[in-house]
N, CA and C atoms of all chains as a GROMACS GRO file, in nm:
protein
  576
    1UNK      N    1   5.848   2.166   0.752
    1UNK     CA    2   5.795   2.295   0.707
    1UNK      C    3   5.828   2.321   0.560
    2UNK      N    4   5.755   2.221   0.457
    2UNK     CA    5   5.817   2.234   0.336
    2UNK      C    6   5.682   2.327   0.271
    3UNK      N    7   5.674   2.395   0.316
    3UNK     CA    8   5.510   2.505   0.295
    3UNK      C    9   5.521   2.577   0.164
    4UNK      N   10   5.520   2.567   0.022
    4UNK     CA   11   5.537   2.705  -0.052
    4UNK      C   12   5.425   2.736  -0.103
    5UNK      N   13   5.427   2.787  -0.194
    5UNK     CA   14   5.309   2.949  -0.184
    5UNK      C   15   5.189   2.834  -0.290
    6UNK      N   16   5.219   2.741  -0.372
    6UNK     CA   17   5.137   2.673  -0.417
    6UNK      C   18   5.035   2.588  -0.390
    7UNK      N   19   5.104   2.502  -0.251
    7UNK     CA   20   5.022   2.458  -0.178
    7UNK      C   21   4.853   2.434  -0.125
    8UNK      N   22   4.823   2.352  -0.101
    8UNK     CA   23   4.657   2.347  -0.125
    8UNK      C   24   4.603   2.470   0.025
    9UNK      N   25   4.676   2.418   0.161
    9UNK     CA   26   4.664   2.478   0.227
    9UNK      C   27   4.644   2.658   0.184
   10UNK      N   28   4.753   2.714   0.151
   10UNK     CA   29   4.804   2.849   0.126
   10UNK      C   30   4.672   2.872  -0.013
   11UNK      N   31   4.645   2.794  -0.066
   11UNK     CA   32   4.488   2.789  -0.184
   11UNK      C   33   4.409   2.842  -0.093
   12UNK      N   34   4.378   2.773  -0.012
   12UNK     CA   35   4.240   2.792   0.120
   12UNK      C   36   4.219   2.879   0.158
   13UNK      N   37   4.354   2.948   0.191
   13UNK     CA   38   4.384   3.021   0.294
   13UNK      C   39   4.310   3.132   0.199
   14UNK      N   40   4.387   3.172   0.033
   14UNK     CA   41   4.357   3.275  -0.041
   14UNK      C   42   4.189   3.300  -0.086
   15UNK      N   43   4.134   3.169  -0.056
   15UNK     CA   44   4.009   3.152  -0.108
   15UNK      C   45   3.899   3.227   0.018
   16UNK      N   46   3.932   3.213   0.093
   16UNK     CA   47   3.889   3.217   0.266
   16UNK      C   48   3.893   3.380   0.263
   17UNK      N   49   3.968   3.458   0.242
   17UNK     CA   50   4.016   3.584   0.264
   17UNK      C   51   3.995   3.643   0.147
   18UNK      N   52   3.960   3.594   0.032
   18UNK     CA   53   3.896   3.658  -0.075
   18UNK      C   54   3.789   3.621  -0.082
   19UNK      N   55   3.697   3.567  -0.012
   19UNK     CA   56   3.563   3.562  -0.032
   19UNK      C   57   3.452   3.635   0.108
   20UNK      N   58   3.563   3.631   0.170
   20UNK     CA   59   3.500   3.702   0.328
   20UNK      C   60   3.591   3.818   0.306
   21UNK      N   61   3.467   3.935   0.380
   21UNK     CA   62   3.507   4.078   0.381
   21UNK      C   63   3.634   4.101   0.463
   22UNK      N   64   3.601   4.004   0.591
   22UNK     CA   65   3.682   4.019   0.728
   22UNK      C   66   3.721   3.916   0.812
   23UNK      N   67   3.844   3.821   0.823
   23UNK     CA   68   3.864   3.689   0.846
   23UNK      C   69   3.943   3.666   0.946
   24UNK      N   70   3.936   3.631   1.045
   24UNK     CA   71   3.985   3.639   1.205
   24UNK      C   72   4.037   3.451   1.195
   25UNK      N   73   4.183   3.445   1.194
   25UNK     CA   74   4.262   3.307   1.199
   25UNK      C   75   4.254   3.374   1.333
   26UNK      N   76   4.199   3.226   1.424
   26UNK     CA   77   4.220   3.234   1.592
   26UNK      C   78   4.217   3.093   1.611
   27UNK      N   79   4.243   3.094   1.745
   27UNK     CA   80   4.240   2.998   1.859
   27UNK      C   81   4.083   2.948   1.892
   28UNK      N   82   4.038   2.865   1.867
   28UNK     CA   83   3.908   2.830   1.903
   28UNK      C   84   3.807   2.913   1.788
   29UNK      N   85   3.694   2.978   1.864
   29UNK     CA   86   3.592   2.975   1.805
   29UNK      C   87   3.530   3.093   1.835
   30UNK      N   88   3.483   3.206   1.792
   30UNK     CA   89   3.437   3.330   1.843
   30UNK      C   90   3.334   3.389   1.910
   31UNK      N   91   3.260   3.231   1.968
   31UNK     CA   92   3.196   3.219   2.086
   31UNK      C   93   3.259   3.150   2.128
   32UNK      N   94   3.399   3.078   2.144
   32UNK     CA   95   3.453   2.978   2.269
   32UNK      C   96   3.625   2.989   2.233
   33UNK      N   97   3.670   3.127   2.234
   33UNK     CA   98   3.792   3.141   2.195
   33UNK      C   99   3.869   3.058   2.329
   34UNK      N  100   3.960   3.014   2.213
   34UNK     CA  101   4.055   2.936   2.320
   34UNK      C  102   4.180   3.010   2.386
   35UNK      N  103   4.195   3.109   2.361
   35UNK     CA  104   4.342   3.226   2.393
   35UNK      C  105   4.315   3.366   2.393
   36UNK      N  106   4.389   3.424   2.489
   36UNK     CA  107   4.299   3.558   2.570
   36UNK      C  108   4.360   3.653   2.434
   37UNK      N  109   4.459   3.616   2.360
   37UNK     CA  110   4.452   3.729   2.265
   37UNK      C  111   4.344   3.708   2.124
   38UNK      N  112   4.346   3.600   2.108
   38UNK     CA  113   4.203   3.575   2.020
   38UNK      C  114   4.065   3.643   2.051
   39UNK      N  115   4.051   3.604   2.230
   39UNK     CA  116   3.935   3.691   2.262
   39UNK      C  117   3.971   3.836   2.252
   40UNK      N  118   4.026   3.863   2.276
   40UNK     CA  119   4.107   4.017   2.228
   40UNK      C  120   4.080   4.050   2.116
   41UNK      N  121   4.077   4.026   2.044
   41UNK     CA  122   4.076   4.054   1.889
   41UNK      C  123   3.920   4.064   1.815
   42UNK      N  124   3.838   3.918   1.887
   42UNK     CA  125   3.730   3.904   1.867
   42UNK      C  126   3.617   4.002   1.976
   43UNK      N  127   3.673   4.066   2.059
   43UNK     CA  128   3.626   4.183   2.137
   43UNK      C  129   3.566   4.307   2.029
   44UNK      N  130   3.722   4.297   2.012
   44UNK     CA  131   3.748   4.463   1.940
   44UNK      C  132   3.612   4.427   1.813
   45UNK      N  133   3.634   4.326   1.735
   45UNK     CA  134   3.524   4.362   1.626
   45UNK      C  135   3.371   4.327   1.694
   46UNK      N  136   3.347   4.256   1.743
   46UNK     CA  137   3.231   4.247   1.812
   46UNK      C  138   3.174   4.420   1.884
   47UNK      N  139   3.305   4.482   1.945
   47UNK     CA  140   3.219   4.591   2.011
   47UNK      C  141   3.199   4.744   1.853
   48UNK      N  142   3.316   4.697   1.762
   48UNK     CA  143   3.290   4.770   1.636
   48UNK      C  144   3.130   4.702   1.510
   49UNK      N  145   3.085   4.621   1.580
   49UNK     CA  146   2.992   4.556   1.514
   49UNK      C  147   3.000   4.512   1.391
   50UNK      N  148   3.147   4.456   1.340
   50UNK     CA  149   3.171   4.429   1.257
   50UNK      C  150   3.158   4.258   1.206
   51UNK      N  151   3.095   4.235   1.118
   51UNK     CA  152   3.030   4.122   1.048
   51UNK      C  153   3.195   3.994   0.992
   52UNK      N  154   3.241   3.896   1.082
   52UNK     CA  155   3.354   3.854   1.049
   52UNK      C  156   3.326   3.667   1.034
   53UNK      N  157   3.420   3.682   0.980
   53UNK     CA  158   3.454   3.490   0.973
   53UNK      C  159   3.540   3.441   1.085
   54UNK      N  160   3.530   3.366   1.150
   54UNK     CA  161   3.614   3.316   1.231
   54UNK      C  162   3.708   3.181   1.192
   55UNK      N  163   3.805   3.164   1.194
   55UNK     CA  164   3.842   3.057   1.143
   55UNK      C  165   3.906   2.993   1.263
   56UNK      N  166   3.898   2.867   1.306
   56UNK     CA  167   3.992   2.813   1.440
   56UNK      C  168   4.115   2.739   1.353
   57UNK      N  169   4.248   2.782   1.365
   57UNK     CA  170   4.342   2.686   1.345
   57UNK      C  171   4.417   2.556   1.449
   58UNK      N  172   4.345   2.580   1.545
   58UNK     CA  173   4.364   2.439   1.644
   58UNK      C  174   4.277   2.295   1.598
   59UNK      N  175   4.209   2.314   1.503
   59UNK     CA  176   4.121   2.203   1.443
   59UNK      C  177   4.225   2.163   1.362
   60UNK      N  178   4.336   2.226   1.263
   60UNK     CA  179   4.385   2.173   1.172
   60UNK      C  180   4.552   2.240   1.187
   61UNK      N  181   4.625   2.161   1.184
   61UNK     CA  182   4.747   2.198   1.201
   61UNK      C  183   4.839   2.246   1.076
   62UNK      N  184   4.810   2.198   1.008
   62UNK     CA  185   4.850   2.242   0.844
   62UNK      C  186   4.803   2.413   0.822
   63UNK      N  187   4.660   2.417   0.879
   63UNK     CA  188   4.639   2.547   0.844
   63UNK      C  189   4.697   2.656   0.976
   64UNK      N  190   4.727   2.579   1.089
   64UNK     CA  191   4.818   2.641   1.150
   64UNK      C  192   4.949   2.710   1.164
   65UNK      N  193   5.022   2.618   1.050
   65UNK     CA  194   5.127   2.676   0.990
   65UNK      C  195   5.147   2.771   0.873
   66UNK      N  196   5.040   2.720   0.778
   66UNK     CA  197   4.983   2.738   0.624
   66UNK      C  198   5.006   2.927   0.698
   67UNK      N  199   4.906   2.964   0.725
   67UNK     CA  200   4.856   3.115   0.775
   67UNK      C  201   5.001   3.149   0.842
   68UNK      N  202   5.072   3.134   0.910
   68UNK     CA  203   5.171   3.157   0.956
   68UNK      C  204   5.301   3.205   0.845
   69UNK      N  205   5.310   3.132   0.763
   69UNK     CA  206   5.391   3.118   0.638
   69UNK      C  207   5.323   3.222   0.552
   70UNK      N  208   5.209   3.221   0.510
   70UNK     CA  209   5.106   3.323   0.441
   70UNK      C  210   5.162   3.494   0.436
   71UNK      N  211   5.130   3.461   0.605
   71UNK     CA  212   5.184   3.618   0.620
   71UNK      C  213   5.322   3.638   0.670
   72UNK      N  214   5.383   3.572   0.691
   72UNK     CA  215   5.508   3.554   0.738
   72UNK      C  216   5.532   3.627   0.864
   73UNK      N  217   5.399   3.581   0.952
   73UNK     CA  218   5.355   3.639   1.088
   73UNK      C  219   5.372   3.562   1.189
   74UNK      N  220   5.451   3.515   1.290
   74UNK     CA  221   5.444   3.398   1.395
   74UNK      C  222   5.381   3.358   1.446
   75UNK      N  223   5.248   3.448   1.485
   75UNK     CA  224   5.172   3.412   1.603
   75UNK      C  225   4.990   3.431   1.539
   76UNK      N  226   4.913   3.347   1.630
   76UNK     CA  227   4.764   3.361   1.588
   76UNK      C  228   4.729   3.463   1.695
   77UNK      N  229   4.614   3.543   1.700
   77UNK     CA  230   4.484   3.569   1.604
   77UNK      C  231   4.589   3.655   1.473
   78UNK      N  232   4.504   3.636   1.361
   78UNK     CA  233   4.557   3.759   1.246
   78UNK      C  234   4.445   3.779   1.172
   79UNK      N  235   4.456   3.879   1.152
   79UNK     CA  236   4.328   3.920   1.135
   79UNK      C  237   4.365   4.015   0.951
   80UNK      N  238   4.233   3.945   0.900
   80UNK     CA  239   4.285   3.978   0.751
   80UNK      C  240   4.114   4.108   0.700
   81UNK      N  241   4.137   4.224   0.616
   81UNK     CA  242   3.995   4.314   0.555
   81UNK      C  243   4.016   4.283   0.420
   82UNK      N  244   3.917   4.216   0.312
   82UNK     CA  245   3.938   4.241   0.205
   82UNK      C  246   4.064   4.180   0.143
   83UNK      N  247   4.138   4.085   0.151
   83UNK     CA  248   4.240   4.001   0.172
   83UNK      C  249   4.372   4.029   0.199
   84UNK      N  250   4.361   4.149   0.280
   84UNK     CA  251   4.484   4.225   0.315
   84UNK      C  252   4.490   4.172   0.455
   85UNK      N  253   4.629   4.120   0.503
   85UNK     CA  254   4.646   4.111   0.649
   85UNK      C  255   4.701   4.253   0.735
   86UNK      N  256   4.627   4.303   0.836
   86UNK     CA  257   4.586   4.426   0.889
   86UNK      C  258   4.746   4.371   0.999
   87UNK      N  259   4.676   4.244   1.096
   87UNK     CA  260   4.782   4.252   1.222
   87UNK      C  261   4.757   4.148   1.298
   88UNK      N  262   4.833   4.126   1.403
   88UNK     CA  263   4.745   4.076   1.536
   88UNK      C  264   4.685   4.087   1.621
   89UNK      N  265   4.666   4.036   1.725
   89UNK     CA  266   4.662   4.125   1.886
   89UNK      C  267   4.655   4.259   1.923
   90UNK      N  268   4.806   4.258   1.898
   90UNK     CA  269   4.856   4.403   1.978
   90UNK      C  270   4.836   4.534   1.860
   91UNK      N  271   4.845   4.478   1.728
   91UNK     CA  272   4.808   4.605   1.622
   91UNK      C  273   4.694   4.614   1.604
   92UNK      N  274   4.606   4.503   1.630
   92UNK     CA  275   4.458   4.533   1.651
   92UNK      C  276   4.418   4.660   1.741
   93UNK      N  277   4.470   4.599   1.852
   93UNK     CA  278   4.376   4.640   1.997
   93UNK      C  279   4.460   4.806   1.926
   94UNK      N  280   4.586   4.790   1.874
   94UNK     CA  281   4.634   4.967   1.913
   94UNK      C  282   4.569   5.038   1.791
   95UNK      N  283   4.531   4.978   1.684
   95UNK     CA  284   4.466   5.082   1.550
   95UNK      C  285   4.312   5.098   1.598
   96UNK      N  286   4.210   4.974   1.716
   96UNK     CA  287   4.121   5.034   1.766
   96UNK      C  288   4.128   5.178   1.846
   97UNK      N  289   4.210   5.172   1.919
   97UNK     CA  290   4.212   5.272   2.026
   97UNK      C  291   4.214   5.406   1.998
   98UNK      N  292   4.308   5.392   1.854
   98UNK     CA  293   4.342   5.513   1.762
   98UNK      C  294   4.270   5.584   1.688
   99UNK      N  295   4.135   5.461   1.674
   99UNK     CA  296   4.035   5.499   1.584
   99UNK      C  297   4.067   5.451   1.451
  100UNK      N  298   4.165   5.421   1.417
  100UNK     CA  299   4.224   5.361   1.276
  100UNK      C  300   4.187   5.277   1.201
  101UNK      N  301   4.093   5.180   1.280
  101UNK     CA  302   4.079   5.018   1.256
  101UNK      C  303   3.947   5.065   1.241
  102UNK      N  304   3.877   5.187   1.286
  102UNK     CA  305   3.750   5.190   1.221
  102UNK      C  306   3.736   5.252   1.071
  103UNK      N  307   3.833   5.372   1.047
  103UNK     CA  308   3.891   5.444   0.969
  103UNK      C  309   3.919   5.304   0.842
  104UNK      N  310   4.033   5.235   0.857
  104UNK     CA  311   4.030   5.111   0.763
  104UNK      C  312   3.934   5.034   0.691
  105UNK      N  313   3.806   4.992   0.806
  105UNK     CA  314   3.697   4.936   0.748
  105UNK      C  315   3.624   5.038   0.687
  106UNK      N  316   3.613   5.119   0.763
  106UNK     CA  317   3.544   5.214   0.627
  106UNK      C  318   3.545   5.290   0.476
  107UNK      N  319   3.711   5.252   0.484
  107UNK     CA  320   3.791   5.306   0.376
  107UNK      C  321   3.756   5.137   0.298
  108UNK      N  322   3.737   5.046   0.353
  108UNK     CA  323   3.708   4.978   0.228
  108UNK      C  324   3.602   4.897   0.228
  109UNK      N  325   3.475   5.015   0.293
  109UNK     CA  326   3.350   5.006   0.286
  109UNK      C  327   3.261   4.894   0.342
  110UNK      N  328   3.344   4.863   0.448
  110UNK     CA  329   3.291   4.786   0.557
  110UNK      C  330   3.231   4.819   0.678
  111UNK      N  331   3.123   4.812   0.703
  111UNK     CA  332   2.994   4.888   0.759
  111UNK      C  333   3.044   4.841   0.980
  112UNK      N  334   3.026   4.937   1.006
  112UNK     CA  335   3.068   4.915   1.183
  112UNK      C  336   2.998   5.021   1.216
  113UNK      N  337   2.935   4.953   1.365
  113UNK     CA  338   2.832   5.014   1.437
  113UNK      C  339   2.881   5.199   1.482
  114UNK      N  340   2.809   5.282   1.499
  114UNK     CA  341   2.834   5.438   1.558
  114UNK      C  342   2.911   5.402   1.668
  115UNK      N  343   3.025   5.490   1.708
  115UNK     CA  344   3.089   5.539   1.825
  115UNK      C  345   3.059   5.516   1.924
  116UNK      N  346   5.858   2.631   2.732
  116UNK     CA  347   5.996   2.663   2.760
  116UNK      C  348   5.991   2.832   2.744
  117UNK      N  349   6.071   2.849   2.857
  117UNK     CA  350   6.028   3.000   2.813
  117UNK      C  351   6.202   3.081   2.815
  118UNK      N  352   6.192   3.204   2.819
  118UNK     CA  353   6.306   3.284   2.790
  118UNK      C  354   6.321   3.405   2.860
  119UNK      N  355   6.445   3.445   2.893
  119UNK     CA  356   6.498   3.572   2.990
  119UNK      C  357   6.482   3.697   2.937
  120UNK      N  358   6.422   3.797   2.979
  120UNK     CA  359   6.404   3.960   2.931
  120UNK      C  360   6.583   3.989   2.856
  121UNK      N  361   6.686   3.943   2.881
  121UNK     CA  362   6.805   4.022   2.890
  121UNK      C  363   6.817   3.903   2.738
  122UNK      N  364   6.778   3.827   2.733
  122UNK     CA  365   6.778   3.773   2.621
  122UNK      C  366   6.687   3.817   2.468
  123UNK      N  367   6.622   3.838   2.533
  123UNK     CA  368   6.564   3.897   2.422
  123UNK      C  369   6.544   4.044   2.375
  124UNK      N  370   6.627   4.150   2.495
  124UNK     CA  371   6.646   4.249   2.453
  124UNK      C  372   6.778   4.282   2.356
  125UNK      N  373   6.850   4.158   2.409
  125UNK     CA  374   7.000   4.085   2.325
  125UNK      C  375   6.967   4.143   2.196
  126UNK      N  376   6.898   4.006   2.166
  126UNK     CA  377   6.885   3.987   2.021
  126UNK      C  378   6.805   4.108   1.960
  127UNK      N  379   6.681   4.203   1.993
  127UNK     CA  380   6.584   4.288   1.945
  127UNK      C  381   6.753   4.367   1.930
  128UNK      N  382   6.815   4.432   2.004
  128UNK     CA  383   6.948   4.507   2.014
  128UNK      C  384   7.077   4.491   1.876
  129UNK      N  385   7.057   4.343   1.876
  129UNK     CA  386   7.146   4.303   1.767
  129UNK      C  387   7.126   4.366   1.657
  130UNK      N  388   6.975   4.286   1.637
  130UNK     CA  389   6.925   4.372   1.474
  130UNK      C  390   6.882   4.500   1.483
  131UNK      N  391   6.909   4.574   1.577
  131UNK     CA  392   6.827   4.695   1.564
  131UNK      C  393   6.932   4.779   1.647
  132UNK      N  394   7.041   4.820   1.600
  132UNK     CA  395   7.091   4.900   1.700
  132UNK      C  396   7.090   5.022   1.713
  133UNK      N  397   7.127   5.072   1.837
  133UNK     CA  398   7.043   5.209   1.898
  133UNK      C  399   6.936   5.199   1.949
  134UNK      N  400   6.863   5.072   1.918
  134UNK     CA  401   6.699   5.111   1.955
  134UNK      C  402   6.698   5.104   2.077
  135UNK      N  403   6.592   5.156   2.159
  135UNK     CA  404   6.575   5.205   2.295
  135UNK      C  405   6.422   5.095   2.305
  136UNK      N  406   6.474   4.976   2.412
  136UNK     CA  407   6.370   4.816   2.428
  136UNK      C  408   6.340   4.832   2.618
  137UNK      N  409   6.216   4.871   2.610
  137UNK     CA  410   6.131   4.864   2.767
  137UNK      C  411   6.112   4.713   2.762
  138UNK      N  412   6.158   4.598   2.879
  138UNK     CA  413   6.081   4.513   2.791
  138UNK      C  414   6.025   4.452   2.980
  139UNK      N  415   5.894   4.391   2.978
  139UNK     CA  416   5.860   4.405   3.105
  139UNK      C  417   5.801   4.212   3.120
  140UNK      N  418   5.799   4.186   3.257
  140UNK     CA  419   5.798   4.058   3.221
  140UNK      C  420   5.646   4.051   3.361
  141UNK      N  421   5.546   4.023   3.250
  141UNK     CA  422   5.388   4.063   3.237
  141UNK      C  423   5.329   3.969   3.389
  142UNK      N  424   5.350   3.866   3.395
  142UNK     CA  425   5.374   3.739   3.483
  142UNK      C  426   5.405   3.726   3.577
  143UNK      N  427   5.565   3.793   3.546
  143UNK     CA  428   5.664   3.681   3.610
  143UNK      C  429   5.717   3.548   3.548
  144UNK      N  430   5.673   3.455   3.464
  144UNK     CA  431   5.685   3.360   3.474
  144UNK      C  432   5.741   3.361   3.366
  145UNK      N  433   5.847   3.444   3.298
  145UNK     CA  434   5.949   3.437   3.192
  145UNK      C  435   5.881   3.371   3.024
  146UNK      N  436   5.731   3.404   3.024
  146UNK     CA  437   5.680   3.362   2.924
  146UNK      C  438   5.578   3.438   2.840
  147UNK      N  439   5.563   3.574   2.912
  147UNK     CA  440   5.453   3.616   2.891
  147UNK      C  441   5.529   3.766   2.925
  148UNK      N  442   5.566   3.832   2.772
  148UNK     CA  443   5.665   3.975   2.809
  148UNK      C  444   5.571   4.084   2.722
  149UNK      N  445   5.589   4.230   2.747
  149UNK     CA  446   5.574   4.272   2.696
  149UNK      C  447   5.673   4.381   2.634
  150UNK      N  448   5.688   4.404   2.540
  150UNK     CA  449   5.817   4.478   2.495
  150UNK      C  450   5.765   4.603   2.408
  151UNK      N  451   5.848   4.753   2.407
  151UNK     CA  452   5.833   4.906   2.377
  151UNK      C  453   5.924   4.882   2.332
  152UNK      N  454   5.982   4.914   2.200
  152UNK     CA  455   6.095   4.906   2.129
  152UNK      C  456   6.111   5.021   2.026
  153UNK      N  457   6.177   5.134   2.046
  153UNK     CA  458   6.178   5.240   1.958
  153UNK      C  459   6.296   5.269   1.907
  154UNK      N  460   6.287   5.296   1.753
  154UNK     CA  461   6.371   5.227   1.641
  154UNK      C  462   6.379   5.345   1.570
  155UNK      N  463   6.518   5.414   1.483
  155UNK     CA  464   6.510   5.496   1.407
  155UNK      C  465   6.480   5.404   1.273
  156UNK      N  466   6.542   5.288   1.261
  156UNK     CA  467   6.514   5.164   1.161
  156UNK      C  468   6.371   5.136   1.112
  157UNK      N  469   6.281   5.209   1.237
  157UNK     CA  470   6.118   5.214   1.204
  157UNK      C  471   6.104   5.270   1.074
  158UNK      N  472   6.141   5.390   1.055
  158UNK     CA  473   6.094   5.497   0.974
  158UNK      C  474   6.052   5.431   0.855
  159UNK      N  475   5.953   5.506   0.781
  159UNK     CA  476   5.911   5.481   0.670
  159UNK      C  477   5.802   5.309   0.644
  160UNK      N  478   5.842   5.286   0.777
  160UNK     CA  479   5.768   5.098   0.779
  160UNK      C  480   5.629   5.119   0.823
  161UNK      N  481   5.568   4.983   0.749
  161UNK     CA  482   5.439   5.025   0.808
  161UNK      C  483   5.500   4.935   0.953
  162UNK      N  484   5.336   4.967   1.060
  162UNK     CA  485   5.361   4.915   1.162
  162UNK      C  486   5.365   4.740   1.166
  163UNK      N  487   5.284   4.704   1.034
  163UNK     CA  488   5.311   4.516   1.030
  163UNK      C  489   5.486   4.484   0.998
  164UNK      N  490   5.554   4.599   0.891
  164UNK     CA  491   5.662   4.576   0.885
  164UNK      C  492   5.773   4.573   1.016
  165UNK      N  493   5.764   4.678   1.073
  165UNK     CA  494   5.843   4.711   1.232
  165UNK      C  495   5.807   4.565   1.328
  166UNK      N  496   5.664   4.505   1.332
  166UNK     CA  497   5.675   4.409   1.412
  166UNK      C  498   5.756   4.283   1.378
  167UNK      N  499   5.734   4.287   1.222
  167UNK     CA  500   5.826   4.186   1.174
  167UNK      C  501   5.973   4.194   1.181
  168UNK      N  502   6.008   4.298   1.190
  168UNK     CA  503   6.130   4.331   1.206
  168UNK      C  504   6.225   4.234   1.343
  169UNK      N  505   6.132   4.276   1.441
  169UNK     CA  506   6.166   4.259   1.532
  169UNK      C  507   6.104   4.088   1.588
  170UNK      N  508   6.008   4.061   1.516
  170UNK     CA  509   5.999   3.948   1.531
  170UNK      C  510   6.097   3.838   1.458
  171UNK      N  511   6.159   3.874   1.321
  171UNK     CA  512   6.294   3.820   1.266
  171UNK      C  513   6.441   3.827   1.364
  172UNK      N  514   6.436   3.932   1.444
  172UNK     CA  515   6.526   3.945   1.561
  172UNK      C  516   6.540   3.854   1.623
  173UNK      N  517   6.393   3.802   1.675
  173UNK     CA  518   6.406   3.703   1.768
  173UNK      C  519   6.393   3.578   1.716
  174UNK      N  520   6.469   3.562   1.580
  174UNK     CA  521   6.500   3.461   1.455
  174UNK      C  522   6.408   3.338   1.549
  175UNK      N  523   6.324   3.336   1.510
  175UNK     CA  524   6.210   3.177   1.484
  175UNK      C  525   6.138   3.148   1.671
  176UNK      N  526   6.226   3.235   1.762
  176UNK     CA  527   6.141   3.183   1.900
  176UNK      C  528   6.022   3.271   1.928
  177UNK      N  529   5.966   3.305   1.879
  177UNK     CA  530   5.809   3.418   1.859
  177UNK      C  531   5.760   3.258   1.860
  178UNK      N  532   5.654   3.278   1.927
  178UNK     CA  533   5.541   3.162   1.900
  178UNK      C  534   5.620   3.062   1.930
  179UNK      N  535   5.747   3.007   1.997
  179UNK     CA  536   5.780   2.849   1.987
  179UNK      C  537   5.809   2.878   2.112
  180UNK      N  538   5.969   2.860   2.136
  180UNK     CA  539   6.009   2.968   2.306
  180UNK      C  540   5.960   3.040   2.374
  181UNK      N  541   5.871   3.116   2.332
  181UNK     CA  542   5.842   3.275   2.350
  181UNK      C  543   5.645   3.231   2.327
  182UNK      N  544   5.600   3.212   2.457
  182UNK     CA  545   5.446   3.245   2.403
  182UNK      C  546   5.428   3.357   2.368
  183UNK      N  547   5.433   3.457   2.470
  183UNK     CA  548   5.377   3.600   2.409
  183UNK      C  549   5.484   3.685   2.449
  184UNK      N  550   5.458   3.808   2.353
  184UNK     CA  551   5.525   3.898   2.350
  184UNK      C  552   5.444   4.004   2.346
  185UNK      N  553   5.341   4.108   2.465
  185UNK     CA  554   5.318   4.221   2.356
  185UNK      C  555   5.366   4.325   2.270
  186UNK      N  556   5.402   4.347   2.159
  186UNK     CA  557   5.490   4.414   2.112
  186UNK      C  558   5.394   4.582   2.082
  187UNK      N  559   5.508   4.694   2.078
  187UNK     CA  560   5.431   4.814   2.076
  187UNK      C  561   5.616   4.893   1.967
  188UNK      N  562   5.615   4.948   1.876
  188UNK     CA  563   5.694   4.962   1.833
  188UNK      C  564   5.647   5.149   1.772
  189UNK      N  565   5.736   5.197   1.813
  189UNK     CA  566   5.796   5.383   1.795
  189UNK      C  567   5.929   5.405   1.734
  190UNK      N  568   5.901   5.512   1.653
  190UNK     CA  569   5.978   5.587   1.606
  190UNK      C  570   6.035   5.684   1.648
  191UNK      N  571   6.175   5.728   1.716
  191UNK     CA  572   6.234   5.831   1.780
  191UNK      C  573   6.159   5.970   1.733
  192UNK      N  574   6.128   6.002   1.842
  192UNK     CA  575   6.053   6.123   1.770
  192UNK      C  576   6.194   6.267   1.789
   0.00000   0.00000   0.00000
């Protein structure tokens, strides 16, 4: 784990999340998620109709760690707006529920379907 | 490989003392927990900071030992 912030990986990672509005590091694929909190995650923006990138880090293990180290977050899905990392899973599903996570995208003018 | 509720309320306890840890074991199968952990140590954090908090608690077994954790983190009201 000799990972530092220069790295080509941790490049990717910045390039990926600054060029997409909304960037979902998961498990599989966001028609064939491989882990029930990935589908979790990819729920919540699908039923907010929100326009995202999916990225699978089970294809590449470097970027499995890379994103991990990034945010200095342990676990996948993470979910990044505008190249800010928001959360995972469980801060997802709870800033949906709150209404927050719609509140967020809109505060930085990211378009999601009516109520 | 998985890990014991009393263990990991241990350690959340260590770094966080006082805090008041529900921690429920989702399964059964000592791998899959979900944990309520309310912290005066919260204050002022955002909520990515508080999870990290407590995910540094459980110094490096998040994601290795530990598949899941749902974590839900409060501030003493």
């Amino acid at each position: 784990m000799n990972t530092t912030l220069d790295n080509p990986v941790i490049n990717r990672i910045k390039q990926d999340i600054g060029e997409n509005d909304v960037v979902l590091y998961m498990k599989g694929t966001p028609v064939f998620p491989q882990c029930g909190f990935s589908a979790a995650v990819v729920q919540v923006l699908s039923q907010l109709g929100v326009k995202f990138k999916g990225i699978d880090i089970l294809t590449d293990p470097a970027l499995r760690q890379g994103v991990k180290d990034f945010s200095q977050w342990p676990t996948i899905p993470q979910l990044y707006v505008k190249g800010e990392f928001v959360g995972g899973c469980d801060i997802v599903r709870e800033m949906d529920s709150s209404g927050e996570l719609r509140e967020l995208l809109h505060s930085k003018g990211i378009y999601t379907k009516a109520a | 490989m998985a890990m014991d509720a009393v263990e990991i309320e241990r350690l959340i306890k260590e770094a966080l003392p006082g805090a008041v840890i529900v921690i429920e074991d989702l399964r059964g199968d000592g791998d899959h927990y979900a944990a309520h952990v309310t912290a005066s140590q919260f204050a002022g954090m955002t909520r990515i900071q508080q999870h990290q908090m407590v995910y540094q608690a459980l110094r490096g077994r998040m994601g290795d030992q530990l598949h899941a954790l749902a974590l839900q983190t409060a501030i003493p009201k």
